[in-house]
Every structure is written in structure tokens, then in C-alpha cells.
PALUMGU-231547 format. One record per residue (C-alpha): residue number from 1; residue in one letter; z negated, y negated, x. Coordinates in nm, 4 decimals. Example, Ala and Ser with C-alpha at 12.3 -4.5 7.8 and 13.67 -1.06 7.14 Angstrom:
# PALUMGU-231547
NODE     k   r          Z          Y          X
NODE     1   A    -0.7800     0.4500     1.2300
NODE     2   S    -0.7140     0.1060     1.3670
//
This chain:
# PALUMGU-231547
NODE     k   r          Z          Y          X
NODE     1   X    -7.1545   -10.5194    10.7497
NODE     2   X    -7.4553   -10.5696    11.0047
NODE     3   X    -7.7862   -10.4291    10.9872
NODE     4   X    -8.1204   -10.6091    11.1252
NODE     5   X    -8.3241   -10.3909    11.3688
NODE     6   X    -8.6415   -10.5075    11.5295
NODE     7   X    -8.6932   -10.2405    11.7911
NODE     8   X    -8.5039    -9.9159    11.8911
NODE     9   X    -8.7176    -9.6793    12.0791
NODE    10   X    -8.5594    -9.3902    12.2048
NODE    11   X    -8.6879    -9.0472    12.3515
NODE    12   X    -8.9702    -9.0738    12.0105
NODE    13   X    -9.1348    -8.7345    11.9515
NODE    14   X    -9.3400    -8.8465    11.6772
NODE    15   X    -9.0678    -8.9420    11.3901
NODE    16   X    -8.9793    -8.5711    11.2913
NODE    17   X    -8.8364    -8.2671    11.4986
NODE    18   X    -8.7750    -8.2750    11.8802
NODE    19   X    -8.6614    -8.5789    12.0989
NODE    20   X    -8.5496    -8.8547    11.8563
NODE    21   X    -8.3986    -9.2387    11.8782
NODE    22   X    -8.6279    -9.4433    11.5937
NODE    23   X    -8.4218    -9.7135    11.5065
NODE    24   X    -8.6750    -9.9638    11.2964
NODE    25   X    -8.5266   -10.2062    11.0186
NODE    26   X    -8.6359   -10.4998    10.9470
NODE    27   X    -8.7821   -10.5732    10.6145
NODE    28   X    -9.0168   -10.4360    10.4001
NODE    29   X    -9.1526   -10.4686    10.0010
NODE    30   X    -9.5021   -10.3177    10.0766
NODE    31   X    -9.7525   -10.5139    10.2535
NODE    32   X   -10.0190   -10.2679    10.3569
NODE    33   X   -10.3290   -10.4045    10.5106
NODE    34   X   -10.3598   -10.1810    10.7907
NODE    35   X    -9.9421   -10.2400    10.8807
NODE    36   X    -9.8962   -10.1703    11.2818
NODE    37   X    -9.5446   -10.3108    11.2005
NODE    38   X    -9.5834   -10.6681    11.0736
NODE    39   X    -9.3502   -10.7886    11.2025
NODE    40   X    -9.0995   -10.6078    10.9548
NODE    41   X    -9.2073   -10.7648    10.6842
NODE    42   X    -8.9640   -11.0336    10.6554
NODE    43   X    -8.5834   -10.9372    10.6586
NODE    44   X    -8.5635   -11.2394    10.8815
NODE    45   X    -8.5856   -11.3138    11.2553
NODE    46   X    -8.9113   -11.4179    11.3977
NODE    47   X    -9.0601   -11.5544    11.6948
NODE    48   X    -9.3625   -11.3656    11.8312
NODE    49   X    -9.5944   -11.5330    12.0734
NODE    50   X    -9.8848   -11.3194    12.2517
NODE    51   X   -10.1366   -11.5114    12.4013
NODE    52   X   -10.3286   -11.2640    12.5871
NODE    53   X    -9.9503   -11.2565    12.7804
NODE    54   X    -9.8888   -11.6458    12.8518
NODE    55   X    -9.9840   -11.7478    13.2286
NODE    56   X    -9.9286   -12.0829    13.1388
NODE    57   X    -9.6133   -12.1107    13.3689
NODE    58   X    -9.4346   -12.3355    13.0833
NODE    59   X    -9.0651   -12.1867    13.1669
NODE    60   X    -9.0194   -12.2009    12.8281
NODE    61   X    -9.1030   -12.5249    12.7279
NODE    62   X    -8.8180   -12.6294    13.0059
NODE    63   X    -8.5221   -12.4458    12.8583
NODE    64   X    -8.6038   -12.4889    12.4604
NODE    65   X    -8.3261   -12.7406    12.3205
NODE    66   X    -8.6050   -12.8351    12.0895
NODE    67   X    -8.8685   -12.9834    12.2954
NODE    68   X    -9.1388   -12.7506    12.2140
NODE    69   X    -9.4454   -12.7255    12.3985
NODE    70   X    -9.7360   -12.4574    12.4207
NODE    71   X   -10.0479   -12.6339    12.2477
NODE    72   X   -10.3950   -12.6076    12.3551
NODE    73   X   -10.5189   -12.2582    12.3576
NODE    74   X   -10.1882   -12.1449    12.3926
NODE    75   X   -10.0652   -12.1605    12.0830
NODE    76   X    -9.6747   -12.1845    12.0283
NODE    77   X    -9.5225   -12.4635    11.8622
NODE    78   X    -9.3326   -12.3665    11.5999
NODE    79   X    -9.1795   -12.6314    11.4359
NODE    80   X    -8.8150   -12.6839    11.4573
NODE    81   X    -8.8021   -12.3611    11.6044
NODE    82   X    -8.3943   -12.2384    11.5723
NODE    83   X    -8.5016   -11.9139    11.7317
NODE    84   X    -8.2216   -11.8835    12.0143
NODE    85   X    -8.4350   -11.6915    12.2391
NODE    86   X    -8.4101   -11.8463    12.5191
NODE    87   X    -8.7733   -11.9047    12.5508
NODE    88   X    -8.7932   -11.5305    12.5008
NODE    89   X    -8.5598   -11.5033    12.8259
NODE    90   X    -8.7257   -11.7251    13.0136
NODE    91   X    -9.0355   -11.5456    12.9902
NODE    92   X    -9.0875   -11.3412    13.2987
NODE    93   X    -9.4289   -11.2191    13.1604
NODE    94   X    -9.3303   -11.0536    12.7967
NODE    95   X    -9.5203   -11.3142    12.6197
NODE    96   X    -9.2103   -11.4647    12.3932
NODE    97   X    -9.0029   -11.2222    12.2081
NODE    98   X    -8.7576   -11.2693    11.9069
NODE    99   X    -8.8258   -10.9907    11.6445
NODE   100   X    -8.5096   -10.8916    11.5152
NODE   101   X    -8.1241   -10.8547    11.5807
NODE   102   X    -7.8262   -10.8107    11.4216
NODE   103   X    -7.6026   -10.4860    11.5148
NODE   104   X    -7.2749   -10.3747    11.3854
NODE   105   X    -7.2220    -9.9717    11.2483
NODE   106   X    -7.0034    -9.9021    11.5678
NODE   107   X    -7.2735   -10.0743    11.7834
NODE   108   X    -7.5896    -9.9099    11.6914
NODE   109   X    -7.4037    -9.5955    11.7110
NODE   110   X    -7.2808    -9.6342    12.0558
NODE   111   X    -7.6761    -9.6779    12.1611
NODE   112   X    -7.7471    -9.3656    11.9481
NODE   113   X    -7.4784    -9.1356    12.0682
NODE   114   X    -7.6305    -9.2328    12.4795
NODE   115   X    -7.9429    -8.9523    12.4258
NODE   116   X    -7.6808    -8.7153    12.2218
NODE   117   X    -7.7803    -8.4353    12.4869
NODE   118   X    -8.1333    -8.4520    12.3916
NODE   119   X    -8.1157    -8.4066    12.0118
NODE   120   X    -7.8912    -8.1160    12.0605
NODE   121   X    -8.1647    -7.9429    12.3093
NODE   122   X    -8.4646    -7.9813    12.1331
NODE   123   X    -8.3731    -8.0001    11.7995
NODE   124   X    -8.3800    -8.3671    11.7470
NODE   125   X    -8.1715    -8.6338    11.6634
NODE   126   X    -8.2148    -9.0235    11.5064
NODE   127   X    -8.5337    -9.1640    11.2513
NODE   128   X    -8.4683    -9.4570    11.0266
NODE   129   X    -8.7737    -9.6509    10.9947
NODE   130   X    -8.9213   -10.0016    10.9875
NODE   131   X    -9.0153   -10.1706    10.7572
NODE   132   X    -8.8170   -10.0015    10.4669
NODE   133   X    -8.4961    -9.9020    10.5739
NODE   134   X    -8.3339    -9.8308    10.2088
NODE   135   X    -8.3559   -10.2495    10.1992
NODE   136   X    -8.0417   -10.2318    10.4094
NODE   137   X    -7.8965    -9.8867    10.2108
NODE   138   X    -7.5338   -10.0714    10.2128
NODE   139   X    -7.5706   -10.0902    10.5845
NODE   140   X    -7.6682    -9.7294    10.6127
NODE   141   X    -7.3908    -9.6203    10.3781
NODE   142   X    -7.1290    -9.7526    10.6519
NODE   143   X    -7.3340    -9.5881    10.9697
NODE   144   X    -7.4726    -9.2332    10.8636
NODE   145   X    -7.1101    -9.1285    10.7910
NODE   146   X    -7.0391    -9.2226    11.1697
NODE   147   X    -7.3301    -9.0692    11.2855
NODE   148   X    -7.2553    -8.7424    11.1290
NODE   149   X    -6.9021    -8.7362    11.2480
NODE   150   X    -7.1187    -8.6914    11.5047
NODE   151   X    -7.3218    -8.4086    11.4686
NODE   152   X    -7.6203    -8.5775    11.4779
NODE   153   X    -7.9597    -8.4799    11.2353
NODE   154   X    -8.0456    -8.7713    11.0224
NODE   155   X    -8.4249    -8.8404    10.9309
NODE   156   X    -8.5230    -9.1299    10.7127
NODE   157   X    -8.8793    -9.2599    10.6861
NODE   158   X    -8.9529    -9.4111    10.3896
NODE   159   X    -9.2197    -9.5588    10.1866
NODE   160   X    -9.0404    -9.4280     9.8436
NODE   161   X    -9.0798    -9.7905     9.7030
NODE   162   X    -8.6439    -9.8007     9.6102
NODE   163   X    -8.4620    -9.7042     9.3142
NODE   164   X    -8.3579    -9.3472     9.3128
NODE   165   X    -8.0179    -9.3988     9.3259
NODE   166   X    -8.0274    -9.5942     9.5815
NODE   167   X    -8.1147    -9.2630     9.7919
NODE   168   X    -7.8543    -9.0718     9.6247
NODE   169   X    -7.5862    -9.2662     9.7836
NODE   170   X    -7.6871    -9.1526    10.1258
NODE   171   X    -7.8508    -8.7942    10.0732
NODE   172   X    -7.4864    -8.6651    10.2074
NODE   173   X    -7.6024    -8.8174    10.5336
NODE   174   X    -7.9928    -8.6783    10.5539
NODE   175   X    -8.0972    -8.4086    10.6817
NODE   176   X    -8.5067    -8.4628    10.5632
NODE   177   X    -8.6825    -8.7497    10.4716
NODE   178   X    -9.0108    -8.8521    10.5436
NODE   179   X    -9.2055    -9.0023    10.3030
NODE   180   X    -9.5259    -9.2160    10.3030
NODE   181   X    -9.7526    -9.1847    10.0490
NODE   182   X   -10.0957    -9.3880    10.0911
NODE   183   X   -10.2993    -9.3602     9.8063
NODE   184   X   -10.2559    -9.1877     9.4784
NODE   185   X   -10.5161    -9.3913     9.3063
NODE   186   X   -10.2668    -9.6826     9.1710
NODE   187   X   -10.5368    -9.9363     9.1538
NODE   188   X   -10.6643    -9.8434     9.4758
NODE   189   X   -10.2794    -9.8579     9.5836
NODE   190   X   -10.1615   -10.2367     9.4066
NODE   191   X   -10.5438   -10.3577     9.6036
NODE   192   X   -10.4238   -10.2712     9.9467
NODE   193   X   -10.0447   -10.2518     9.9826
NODE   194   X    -9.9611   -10.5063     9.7136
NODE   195   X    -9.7382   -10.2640     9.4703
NODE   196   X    -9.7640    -9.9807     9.2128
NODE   197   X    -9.7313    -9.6261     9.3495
NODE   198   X    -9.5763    -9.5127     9.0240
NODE   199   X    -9.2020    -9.5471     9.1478
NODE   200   X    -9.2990    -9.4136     9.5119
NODE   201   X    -9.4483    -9.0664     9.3366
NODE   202   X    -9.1683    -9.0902     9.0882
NODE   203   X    -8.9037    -9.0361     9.3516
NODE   204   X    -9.1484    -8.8062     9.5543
NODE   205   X    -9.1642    -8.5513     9.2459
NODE   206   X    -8.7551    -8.5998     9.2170
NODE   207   X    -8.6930    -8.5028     9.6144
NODE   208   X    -8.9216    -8.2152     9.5691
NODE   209   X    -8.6853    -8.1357     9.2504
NODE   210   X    -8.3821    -8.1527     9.4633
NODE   211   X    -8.5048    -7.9684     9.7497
NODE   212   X    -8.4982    -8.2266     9.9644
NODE   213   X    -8.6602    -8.1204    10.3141
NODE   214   X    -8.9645    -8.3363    10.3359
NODE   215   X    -9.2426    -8.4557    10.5934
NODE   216   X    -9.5031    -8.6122    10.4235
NODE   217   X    -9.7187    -8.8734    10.6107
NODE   218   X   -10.0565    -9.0198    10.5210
NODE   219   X   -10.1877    -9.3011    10.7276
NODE   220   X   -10.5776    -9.2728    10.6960
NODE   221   X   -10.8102    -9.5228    10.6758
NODE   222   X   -11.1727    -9.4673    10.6814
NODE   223   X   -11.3526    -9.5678    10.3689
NODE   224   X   -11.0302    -9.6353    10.1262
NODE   225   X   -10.7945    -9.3311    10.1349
NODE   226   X   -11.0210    -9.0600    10.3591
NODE   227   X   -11.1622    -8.9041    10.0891
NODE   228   X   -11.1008    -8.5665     9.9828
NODE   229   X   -11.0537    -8.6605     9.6352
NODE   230   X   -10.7250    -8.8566     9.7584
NODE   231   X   -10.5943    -8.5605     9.9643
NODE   232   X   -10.6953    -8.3170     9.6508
NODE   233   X   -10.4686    -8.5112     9.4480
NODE   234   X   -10.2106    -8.5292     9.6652
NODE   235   X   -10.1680    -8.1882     9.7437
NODE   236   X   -10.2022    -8.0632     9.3819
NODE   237   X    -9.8953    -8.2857     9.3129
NODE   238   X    -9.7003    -8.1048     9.5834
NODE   239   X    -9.8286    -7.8150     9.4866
NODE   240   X    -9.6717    -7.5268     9.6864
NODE   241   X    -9.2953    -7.6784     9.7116
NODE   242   X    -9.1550    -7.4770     9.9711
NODE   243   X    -8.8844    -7.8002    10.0943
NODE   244   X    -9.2029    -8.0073    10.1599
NODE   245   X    -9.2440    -7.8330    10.5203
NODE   246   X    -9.5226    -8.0389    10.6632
NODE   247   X    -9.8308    -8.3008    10.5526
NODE   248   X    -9.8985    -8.5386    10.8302
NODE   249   X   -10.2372    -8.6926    10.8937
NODE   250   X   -10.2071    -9.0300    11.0738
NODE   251   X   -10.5453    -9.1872    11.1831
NODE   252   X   -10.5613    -9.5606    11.1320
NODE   253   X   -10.4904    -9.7611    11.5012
NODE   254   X   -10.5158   -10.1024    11.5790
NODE   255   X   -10.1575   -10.1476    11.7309
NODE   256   X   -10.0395   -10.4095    11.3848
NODE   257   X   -10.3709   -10.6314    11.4932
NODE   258   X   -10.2063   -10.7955    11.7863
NODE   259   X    -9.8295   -10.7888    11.6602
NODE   260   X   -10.0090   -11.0013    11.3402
NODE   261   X   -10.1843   -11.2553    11.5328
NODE   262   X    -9.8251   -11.3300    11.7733
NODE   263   X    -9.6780   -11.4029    11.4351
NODE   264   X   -10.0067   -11.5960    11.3157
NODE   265   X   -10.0296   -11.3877    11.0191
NODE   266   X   -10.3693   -11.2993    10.8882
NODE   267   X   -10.5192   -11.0301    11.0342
NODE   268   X   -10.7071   -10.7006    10.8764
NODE   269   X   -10.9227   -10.4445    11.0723
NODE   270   X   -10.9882   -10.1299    10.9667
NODE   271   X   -11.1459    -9.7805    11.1438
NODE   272   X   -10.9707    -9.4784    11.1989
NODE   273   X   -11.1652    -9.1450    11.0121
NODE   274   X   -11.4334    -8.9517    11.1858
NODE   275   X   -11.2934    -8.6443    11.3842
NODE   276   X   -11.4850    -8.3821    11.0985
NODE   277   X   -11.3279    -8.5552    10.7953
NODE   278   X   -10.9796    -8.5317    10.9674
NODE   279   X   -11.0417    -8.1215    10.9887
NODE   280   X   -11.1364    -8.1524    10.6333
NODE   281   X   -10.8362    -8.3421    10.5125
NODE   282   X   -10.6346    -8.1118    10.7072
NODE   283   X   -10.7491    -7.8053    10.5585
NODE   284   X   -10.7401    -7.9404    10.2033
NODE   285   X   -10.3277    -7.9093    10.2877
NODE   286   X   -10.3828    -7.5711    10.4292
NODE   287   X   -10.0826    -7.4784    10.6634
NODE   288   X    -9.8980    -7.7436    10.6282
NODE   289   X   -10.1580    -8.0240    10.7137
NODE   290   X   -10.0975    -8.1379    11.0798
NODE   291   X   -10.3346    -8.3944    11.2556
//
């Protein structure tokens, strides 16, 4: 079994409790407008390209076994691409990378375990994210168990968008999960992320049920899911449940725009909120809203 990662970023102190390794999967079944991780939509590898990068050296038109060339303003040529890399190692300037990798349990745990120190100091430990990690649940089912042997905390982020039982399987192996929810409007939800929210607050209302220690997380973007009609729905469904221990408000950012246009996918721009309607979001949550 072999899971596909697209970045691993350790020493993360924004994916739950203390100092963290976020390993990201790739793949994902929403496809939010305002993504600032396109690049994990597609469960397969990809080749990104950023222009702003390219010098125009052409190193990696002279190692490609496929003869491809850098077109005029500098676009890569795709076609026949077997994605090897080996443009991406030629690059001396960042502007050629492969997004995605394979890794076996044992291996992904051995780059885990290397900031062990840290998660035992400050509380921390290793985020699943992406993407959608529970895409790869089988995968997860074979490494959690290792990483607990461990002693390591477990945090999953999730959009929700996964059968429930699906989550079951590995609740053994989490310590809290952290849960996106965009917009409880359905309508407003199928418009911009391309699916239902029903099964998403479906399995939200189940880990509050359970007890499962939750982080909630609400990317906001100004003029769709700002409003305090949104966050007054939101937090009279999770109403005072004492297991979901903090609501986090996440301002929109424009870090997905350039990851979008190396892949060539279409791009979306959207603003973040103004400063006073994040303080009124936040206090809509009361004590548990965090900006």
C-alpha cells in the first residue's frame, strides 16, 4: 500500500495544537473556487510550470527524453509529457516541479518520527490534509497504527465530504479532527464547491454525537460566505457541544491563484473580508471563534 503526497511541510503551527508535520494528500472531490491547493485535485501526478520563475536558461528542454521545448511566453509544452522529473531537477530556479509522490507506510513515518521532539514539547504532533485525505483511508488504515505505536497525536483535516464509516475505521488512530465547513446554504454550497453539503453536516452532527474533539474551520470569502447569517447558522448547529473546542476564521488569500495558472487551470479571484466583519463573525462564535 502507497499513499500520494504532494507536499510535507514540517514545523506547521497552523494545522491544530503546537509544532506539527502537515502531510498533504493528493486528491480531492470538492472543487472550491477559492482552492489555495489546486493542485490536489487530481489523485494523479502533475507537472507545474511557474512562469514568473523561468529565466529562460532551457536546462530542461536539454535533459527531457521527450523533446519538449518552452513555447513563446514561456509556456511549457505538455504534450507527451511522462512526468519523470527530470526537468524538475534540472531546474536550478524552482520553476518546474512534479506535484505528487508516492510513499510507503514505513517511509512517511520515518520523515514523521525526525521532529518527534517537537510534538512532545509543545503539544503537537502530525495533520493529515490535502486535498481530502479520507480518499486514501486504506492507506491511512496501514500508517496511523504505526504512528501511534509511536506516541504521536493524530489530527485529520477534512472537508467531511466521505462516508461515515469510512472515518470509523480510523477514529482509533485520531486524536481530533478538523473539519471544514464552507457554507451552510446548500445551493450557495453545490454553486461554488461543486457538491451538496448535506453529507459534510451529516457527519459533522455525528462527530459532535460521538464526542469527537473538533476544530472547526471556515475559509471566508467576502461577498459569498461572510455574512452573519452563514456564521448564525453555523453556530446554532453546533450549538454549545463542549468536544467542538474551537471555530476557526480563515480569511480568503490568493496563494491557489498562482499554483492554478502553473497547472493552466482556470483561475478564480476572490477578496478576503473587511477587518470589522471578521470581529463580527468572530463574536457570533463567542469564545470559541478564533481569527
Amino acid at each position: 500500500m502507497k499513499g500520494r503526497v504532494f507536499n510535507i511541510q514540517r514545523f506547521s503551527v497552523h494545522d491544530g495544537p503546537g509544532i506539527r508535520t502537515t502531510v498533504f494528500f493528493k486528491g480531492c472531490n470538492l472543487r472550491c473556487q477559492w482552492c489555495h491547493n489546486p493542485e490536489s485535485y487530481e489523485t494523479g501526478i502533475q507537472l507545474e510550470y511557474f512562469a514568473d520563475k523561468c529565466v529562460g536558461c532551457r536546462a530542461c528542454e536539454e535533459v527531457c527524453p521527450q523533446g519538449a521545448r518552452i513555447q513563446d511566453g514561456r509556456r511549457i509544452h505538455r504534450q507527451g509529457c511522462t512526468l519523470c522529473g527530470k526537468c524538475a531537477e534540472a531546474c536550478m530556479y524552482g520553476a518546474i516541479a512534479i506535484a505528487g509522490w508516492d510513499l510507503e507506510p514505513e517511509t512517511l513515518l520515518e520523515t514523521v518520527l525526525k521532529d518527534k521532539k517537537y510534538y512532545i514539547n509543545s503539544g503537537g504532533g502530525i495533520t493529515l490534509s490535502g486535498g481530502e485525505p479520507m480518499l486514501q483511508w486504506e492507506f491511512l488504515s496501514e500508517f496511523l497504527p504505526l504512528v501511534k505505536e509511536n506516541g504521536i497525536s493524530v489530527a485529520l483535516d477534512t472537508a467531511g465530504n466521505v462516508p461515515y464509516w469510512k472515518y470509523e475505521k480510523l477514529f482509533p488512530y485520531l486524536d481530533f479532527i478538523l473539519l471544514d465547513i464552507k457554507i451552510m446554504d446548500d445551493t450557495l454550497h453545490r454553486q461554488y464547491t461543486g457538491v451538496s453539503n448535506k453529507l459534510i453536516l451529516e457527519n459533522a452532527k455525528r462527530f459532535i454525537e460521538q464526542g469527537i474533539r473538533m476544530h472547526i474551520r471556515i475559509p471566508l470569502i467576502k461577498g459569498i460566505n461572510d455574512t452573519i447569517e452563514n456564521a448564525g447558522q453555523l453556530a446554532y448547529f453546533l450549538g454549545d457541544a463542549p468536544n467542538v473546542e474551537e471555530v476557526r476564521l480563515l480569511p480568503y488569500h490568493t496563494l491557489g491563484v498562482r499554483k492554478a495558472q502553473s497547472l493552466e487551470l482556470p483561475v478564480c479571484e476572490f477578496s478576503p473580508p473587511e477587518a470589522h466583519t471578521m470581529e463580527q463573525l468572530r463574536e457570533i462564535f463567542g469564545d470559541k471563534g478564533v481569527c
